[in-house]
N, C-alpha and C positions, 0 to 999 in steps of 0.2 A: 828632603822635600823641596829643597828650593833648588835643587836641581829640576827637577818634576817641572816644577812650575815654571823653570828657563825655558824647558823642552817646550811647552805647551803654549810658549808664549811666541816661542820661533814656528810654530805651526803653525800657528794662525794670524801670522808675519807675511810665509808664503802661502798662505788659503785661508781666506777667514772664514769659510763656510765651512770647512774639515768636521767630518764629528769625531771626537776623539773616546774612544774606550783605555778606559786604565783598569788595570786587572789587580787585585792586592795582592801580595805577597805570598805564597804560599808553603807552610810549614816543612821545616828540613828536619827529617826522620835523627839525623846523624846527633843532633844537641837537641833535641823535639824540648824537651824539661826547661834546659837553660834560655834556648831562643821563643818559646813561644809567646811569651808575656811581651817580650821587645816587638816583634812582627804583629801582635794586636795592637800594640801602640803606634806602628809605624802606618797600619791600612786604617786603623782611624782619622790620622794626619792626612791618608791620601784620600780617603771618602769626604775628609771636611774641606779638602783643598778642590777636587772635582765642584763641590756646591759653589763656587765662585763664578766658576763660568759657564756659562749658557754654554751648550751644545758638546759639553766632554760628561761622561760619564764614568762610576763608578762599579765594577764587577766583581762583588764581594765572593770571587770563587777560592778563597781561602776556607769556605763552610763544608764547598764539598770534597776537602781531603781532610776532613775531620769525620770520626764514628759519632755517634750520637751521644758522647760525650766528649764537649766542647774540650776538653783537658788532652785528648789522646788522637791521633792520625791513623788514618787507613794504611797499614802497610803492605795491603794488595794492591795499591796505587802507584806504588817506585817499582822500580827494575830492579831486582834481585843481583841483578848482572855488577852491579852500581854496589862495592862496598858500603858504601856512605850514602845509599839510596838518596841521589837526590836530584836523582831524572825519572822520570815518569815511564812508568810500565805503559801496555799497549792499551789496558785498561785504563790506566789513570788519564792516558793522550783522550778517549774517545770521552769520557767522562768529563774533560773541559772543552774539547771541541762541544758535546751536547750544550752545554753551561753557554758559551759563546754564541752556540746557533740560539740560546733562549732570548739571550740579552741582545744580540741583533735583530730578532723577530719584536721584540720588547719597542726598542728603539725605531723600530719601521713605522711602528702605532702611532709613533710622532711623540712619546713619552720626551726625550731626550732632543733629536734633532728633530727639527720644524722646517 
């Protein structure tokens, strides 16, 4: 995380008007059991660390590669092609571009950037 916060600090170094999108983590099928409690902890640290500055936001699309039960991932979302599914099928691509175009349209309302 304080790398995060180096990055976002040299951003708005060269543009201080930049809006910044940070996207959380999202769940790797290959350790889903072992990693997933760690990556809830790490997009926590990055949602509390977004609340610091004005005009970066937080894009909790880590929700939608999980089933509706928060414990378990969609694995019609990775690429099959991918032993260790842990690139995104063609489905999983359009399913965050939607997510992105939400949180951009979100942000246009003046929620985030003003």
């Amino acid at each position: 995380l304080d790398d995060l916060e180096w990055l976002i600090y040299q951003l708005r170094e060269h543009n201080s008007n930049v809006c910044i999108l940070i996207n959380s983590i999202i769940p790797r099928p290959v350790d889903f059991a072992e990693t997933n409690p760690k990556i809830a902890n790490i997009n926590q640290g990055i949602k509390a660390l977004t609340k610091r500055f004005p005009g970066v936001g937080y894009n909790p699309c880590y929700r939608i590669f999980l089933k509706k039960n928060p414990f378990w991932y969609d694995e019609a979302l990775y690429d099959t092609r991918d032993k260790f599914r842990l690139h995104l099928s063609h489905s999983g691509l359009r399913r965050m571009k939607k997510d992105l175009l939400n949180q951009i349209a979100f942000w246009r309302k003046g929620e985030i950037c003003k």
